[in-house]
Structure formats: C-alpha cells, structure tokens
C-alpha positions as CSV (number, residue, x, y, z in Angstrom):
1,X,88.2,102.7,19.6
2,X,84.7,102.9,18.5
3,X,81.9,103.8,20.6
4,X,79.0,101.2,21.3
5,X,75.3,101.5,22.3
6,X,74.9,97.5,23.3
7,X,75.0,95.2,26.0
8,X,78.4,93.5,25.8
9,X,77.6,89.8,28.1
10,X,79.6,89.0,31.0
11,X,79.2,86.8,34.7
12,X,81.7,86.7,37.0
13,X,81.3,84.9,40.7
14,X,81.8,87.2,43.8
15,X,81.9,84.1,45.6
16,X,82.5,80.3,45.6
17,X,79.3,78.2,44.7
18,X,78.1,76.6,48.5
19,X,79.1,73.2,49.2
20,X,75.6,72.2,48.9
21,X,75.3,73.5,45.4
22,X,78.8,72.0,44.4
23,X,77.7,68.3,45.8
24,X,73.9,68.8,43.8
25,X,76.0,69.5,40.5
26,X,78.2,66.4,41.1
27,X,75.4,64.5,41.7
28,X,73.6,65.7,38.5
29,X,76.9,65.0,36.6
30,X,76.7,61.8,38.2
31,X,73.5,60.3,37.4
32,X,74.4,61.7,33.8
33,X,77.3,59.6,33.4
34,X,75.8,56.6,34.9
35,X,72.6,56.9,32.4
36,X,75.3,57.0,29.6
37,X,77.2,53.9,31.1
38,X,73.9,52.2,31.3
39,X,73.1,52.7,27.4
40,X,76.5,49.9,27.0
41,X,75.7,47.8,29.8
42,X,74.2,44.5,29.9
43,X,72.9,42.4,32.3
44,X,75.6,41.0,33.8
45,X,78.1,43.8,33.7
46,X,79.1,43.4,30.0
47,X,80.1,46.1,27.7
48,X,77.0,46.2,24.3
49,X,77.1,48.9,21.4
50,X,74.3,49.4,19.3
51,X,74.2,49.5,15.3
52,X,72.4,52.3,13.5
53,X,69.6,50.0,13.2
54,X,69.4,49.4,17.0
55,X,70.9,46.3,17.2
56,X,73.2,45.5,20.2
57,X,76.7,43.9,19.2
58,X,78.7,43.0,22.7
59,X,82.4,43.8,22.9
60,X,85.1,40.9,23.2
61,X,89.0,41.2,23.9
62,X,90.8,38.5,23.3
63,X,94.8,38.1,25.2
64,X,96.2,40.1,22.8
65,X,94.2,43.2,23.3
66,X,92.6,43.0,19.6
67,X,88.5,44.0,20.1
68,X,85.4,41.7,18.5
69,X,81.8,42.1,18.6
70,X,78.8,39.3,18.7
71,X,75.3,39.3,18.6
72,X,73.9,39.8,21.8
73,X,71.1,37.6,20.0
74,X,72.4,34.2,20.3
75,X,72.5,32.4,17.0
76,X,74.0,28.9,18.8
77,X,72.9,28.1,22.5
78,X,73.7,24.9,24.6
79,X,71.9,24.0,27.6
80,X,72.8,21.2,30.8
81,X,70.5,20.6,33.4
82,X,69.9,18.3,36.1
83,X,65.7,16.1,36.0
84,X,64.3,19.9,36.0
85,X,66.0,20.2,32.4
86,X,65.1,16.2,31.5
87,X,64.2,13.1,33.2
88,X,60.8,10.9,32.6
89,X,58.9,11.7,29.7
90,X,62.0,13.2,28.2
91,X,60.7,16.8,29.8
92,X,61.7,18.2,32.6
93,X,60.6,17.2,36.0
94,X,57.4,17.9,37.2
95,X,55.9,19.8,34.3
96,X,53.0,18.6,33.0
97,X,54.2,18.4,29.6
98,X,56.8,19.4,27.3
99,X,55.6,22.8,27.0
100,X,55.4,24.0,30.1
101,X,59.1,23.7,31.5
102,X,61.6,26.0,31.4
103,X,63.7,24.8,28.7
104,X,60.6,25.0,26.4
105,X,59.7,29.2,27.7
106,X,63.3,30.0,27.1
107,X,63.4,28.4,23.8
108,X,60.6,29.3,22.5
109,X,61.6,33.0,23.8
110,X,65.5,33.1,21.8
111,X,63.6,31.5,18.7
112,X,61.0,34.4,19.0
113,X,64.0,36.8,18.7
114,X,66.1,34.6,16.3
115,X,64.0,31.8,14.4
116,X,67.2,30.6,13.0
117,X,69.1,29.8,16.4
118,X,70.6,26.3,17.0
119,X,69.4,24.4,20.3
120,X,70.6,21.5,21.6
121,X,68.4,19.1,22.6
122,X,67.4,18.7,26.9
123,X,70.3,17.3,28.0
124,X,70.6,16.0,31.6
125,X,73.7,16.0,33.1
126,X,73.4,15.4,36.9
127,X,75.8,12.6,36.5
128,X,78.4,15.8,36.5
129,X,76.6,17.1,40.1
130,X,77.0,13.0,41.5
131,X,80.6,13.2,40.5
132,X,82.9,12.9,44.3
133,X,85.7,14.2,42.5
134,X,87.6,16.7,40.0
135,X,89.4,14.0,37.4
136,X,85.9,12.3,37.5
137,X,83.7,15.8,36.6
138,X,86.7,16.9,33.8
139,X,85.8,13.6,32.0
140,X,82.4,14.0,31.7
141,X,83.0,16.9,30.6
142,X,85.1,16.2,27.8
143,X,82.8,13.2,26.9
144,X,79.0,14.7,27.2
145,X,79.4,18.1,27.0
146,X,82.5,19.8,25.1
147,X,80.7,17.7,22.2
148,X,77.8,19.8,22.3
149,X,80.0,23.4,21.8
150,X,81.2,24.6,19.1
151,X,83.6,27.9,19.1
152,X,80.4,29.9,17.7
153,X,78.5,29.1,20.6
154,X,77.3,32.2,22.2
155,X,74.7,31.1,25.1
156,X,75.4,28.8,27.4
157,X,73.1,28.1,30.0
158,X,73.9,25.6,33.0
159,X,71.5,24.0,35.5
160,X,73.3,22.2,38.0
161,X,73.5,22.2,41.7
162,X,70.6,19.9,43.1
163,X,72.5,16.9,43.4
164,X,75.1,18.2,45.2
165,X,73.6,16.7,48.2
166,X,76.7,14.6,49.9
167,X,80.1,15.7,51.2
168,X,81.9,14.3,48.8
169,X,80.2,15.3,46.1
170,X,80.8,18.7,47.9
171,X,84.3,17.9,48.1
172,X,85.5,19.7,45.1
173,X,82.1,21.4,44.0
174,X,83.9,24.8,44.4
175,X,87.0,24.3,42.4
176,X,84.8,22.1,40.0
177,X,82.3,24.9,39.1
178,X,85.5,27.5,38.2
179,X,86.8,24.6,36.3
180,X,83.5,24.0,34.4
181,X,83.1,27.7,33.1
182,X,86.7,28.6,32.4
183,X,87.2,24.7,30.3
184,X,83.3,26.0,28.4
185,X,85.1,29.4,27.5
186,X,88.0,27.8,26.4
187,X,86.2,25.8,23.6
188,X,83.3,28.7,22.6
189,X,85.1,31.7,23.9
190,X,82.2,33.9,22.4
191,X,79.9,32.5,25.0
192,X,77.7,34.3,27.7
193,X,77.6,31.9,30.7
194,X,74.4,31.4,32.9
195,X,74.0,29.5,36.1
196,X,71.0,28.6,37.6
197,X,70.7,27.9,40.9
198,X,69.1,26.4,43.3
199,X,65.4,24.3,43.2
200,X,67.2,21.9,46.0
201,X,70.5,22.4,47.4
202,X,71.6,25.7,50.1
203,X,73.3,29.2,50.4
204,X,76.6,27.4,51.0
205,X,76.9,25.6,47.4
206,X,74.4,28.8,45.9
207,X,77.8,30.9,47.3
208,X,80.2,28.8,46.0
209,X,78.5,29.0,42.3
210,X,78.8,32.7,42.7
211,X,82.0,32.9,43.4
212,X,82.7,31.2,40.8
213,X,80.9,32.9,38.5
214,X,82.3,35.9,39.4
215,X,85.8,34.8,39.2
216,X,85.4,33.3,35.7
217,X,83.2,35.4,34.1
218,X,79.4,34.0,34.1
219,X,76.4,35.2,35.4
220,X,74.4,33.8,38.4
221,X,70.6,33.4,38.2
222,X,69.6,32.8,41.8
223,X,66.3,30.8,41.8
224,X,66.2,30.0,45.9
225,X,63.3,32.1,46.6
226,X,60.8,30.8,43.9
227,X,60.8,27.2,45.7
228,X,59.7,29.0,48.8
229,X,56.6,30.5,46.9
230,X,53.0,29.0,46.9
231,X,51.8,26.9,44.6
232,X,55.4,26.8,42.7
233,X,56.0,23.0,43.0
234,X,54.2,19.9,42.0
235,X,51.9,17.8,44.0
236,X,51.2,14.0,44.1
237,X,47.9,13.1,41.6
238,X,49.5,15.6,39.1
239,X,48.8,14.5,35.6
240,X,52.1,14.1,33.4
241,X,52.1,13.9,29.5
242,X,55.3,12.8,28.2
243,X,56.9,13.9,24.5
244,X,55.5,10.4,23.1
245,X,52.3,10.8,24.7
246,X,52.7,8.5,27.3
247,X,50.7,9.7,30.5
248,X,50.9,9.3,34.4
249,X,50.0,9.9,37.8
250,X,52.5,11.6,40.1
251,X,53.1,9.2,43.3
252,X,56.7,9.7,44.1
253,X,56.7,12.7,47.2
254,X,60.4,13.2,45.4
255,X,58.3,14.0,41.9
256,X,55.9,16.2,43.7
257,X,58.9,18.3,45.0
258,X,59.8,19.4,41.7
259,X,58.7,22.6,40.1
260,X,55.4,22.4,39.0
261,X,54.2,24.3,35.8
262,X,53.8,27.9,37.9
263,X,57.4,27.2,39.2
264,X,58.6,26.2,35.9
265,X,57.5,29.7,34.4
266,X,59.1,31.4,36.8
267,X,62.4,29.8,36.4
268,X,61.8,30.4,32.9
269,X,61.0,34.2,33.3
270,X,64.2,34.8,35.6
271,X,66.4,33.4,33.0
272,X,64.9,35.1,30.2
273,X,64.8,38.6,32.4
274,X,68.8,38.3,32.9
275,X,69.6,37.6,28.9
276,X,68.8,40.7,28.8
277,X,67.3,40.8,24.7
C-alpha cells in the first residue's frame, strides 16, 4: 500500500433519479435519436445516405434482400398528366404560356440540379382517368405509358384524378390506382412515385389515391387546398400564347376553371417541396 495526498473521483446515488428527471432524460434521448433518423430520411419516408461530398444516394432492397443506392437526383424522370399537364397550345391548361405551368417550374427546377436529366415530353393521359374499367386502363397503360419507362427511370410523377368525374369511371379507380404504381415499379423499379392530386375531383377519390399510395409505395402530393385560394385559377378574357405562338382569348367558363399562372406555381412549388433535393 502506498500512501496518497489526492483526490481519488467517485459519485454514487443515495437515491433513485425522480420520475420527472428520468422522463426529461428520455425525452432528450429521444429528440436525439429522431434528429439522427432525420439525417437519412427523405420526404416520403425513404431511407438516404450521404457521400463524403454531401451527396445523398437512397437505399433500395430488392426480393432477395441484396442493398442498392440511386441518386436522389433524378437522371431520367417521366411525367402523365391530365389538360393541366397538356391540352391546347400544347401547354398545360390555363397557363398563359409554356413557361408558366407546372411542368415547365419543375423541369426547369431538376435541370437546375441535374442539366443532364432526361424529360419526357407533356404527355396527357386523361384517356387513362375516362377509362370505366380495369382491362381498359391496363391497356393504355401498356400502349402510352410503359413506352415512356425505362428501368433507369428514377422520377415518376403522375397527374391524374380530375376526370374521374362518373361512377363508372369510379368503379375501379381504387384498384386501378394500386395497379398503376405497382405495374410502373415493375418496369423502373428504381423509381420515386408522385401523385398529384386534386385541381377537380373530392376527398373520396383524394382518399383512395392515398391509400394507394401508401400500400404501394408512392408519395401523395395533396393539391385540394390551392384551388380554394384567391386568385389561383384562370379567368375568362385571359390571354393564352401557345408553344407555336398561336394566341387566344379564354371564353370557355371550363378553361377559366383551370389553374391560372399563380395556381400553376403553386402546384409547381408543392411538388418540387416534396422531391425533397
């Protein structure tokens, strides 16, 4: 034994911590771990790493457990849509040109991040929405838009509801929309899924595409309050410039209803908020 002239450090409790303290410490644990958790998630619950240049790489899993990453940059992005996405003028419907709808914004916004990204062009495809049945929607499918993917398509961004204004167009909108995402996933399994929804439609089908969504892995992008703002939609004497250069009046109340160039940005800006890059 030796003798010693320090302080030799030691704590012990002489009681329990109170259970006010112990739930405080939890709840600082808590917020810890949910900070870290929020470092890999993504909007729309998807698990990200980052490089040690500060790029973010998401994480796959394909059936047989084996672990992939992609860009969560897209590099190849398809987009359908509905006369919001395309109809006269070849722009969407009621912009008052070709670059101010959303397709343009959101383009223009993944080209600022990648300029070498592949687009396709606006592609309407309410014909899909008008469809009274499932055989009927899995054809056009097959014939307009599995075309347009590729299996390094990594966005894909879906516009569809507003013609979904009948009951039997209803009929089989809930089965149809599962069917939709899980038959795009099967041909571009890399793909992040977006549906917007709704400019017209209600809280029934906006449900039904959420449930859907969920089930099959997409992500909702819930548009239903910006129609109720002011100033969001068109109005009849609106001046319309087409992608030729062709211009005209709005007369057609139905034209007017559409989203206007303030409700086209904000379309725009919800999307772009939920990619998430």
């Amino acid at each position: 034994m030796y003798n010693y002239d320090g302080i030799a450090p030691f704590s012990y409790e002489v009681a329990q911590k109170s259970v006010t303290k112990q739930l405080n410490e939890l709840k600082s644990t808590g917020k810890e771990l949910s900070s870290n958790v929020e470092k890999l998630m993504a909007n729309g619950g998807e698990l990200y790493v980052t490089s040690s240049a500060g790029k973010k790489f998401r994480l796959l899993v394909d059936d047989s457990g084996t672990l992939s990453t992609v860009s969560q940059i897209p590099n190849e992005v398809a987009i359908f849509g509905n006369s919001l996405t395309k109809n006269g003028g070849e722009i969407g419907m009621a912009a008052s040109d070709q670059y101010h709808d959303y397709y343009h914004y959101v383009v223009e916004y993944v080209k600022s991040k990648n300029t070498k990204v592949k687009v396709n062009p606006r592609t309407n495809m309410s014909v899909w929405e008008s469809a009274t049945n499932s055989n009927d929607r899995k054809t056009l499918f097959n014939e307009q838009i599995k075309p347009v993917l590729t299996a390094n398509t990594d966005l894909v961004i879906l516009q569809l509801v507003d013609n979904v204004n009948t009951p039997e167009k209803k009929a089989t909108f809930a089965q149809d929309t599962k069917t939709l995402i899980k038959d795009i996933h099967a041909v571009s399994p890399k793909a992040r899924i977006f549906w917007i929804a709704y400019w017209f439609g209600n809280d029934d089908l906006l449900g039904q595409i959420k449930d859907a969504c969920n089930a099959e892995n997409a992500t909702l992008i819930d548009i239903s309050s910006i129609v109720k703002m002011s100033d969001t939609k068109s109005y009849l004497g609106a001046t319309r410039t087409g992608v030729n250069g062709e211009t005209w009046t709005v007369t057609n109340p139905g034209e007017a209803m559409h989203p206007g160039d303030k409700g086209m940005r904000l379309i725009a800006d919800a999307i772009i908020e939920k990619l998430g890059f």
